[in-house]
N, C-alpha and C positions, 0 to 999 in steps of 0.2 A: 772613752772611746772604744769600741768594738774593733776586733779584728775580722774583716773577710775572709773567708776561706777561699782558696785559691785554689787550689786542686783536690786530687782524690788522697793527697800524703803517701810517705813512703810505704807503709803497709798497703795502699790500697795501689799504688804503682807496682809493687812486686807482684800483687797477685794477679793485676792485669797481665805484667808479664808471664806470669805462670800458665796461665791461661791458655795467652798466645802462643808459648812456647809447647805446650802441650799437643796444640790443633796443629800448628807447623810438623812436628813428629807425627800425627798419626797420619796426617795426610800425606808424607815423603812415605812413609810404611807404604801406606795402599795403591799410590804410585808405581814406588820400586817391584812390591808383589803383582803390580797389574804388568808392569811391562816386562818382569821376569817369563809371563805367562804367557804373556803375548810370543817371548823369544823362543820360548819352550815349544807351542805352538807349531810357529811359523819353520821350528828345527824339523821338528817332527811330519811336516808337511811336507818339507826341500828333501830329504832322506826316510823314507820309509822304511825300508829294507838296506840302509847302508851297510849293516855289520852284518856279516857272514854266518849263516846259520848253523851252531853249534854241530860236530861229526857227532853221528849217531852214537851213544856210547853200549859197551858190551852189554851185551844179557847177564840178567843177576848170576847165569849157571857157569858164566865162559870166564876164567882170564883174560886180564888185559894181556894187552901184550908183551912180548918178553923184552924188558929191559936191554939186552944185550942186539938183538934188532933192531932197536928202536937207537937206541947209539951208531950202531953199523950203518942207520938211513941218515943220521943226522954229521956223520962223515962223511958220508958220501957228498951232502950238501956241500959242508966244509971244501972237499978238495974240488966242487964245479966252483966254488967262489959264492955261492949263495950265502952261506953263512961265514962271520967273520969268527976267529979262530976265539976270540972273547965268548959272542952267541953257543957256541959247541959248546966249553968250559962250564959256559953256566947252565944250560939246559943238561946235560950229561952229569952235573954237581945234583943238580934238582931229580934226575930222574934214580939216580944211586942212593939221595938222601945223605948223602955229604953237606 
């Protein structure tokens, strides 16, 4: 008596899954990249100009400006309340190179 084959067998089931598992991944890939693009897009449309356009910075010939002023202004903030006394500390740490 002959046996029927009844399916594709375990090798030929894994590779179907592999297959399918494959085509599921590339297609979630080109998806995720299409509606990344789309957001990206759609950001870029809703804010054009949202971030503030960088201050002119000094001419190659001139100094910045003097450290010691530029602390003097950023107190100044400090005691209207604009800056919290944390914001001074670190920007004054950063501009001294401490």
């Amino acid at each position: 008596m002959r046996r029927g084959r009844r399916g594709p067998g375990l090798v030929g089931t894994m590779a179907r899954t592999a297959v399918v598992a494959g085509t599921a991944t590339a297609v979630s890939g080109k998806v995720a990249r299409n509606q990344q693009a789309k957001y990206e897009a759609q950001h870029a449309a809703a804010a054009p100009q949202a971030t503030p356009a960088p201050a002119a910075a000094a001419p190659a010939g001139e100094q910045a400006e003097d450290p010691i002023l530029v602390i003097q202004k950023l107190a100044a903030l400090r005691d209207q309340g604009i800056l919290t006394e944390e914001e001074f500390t670190a920007k004054k740490a950063q501009i001294l190179g401490i």
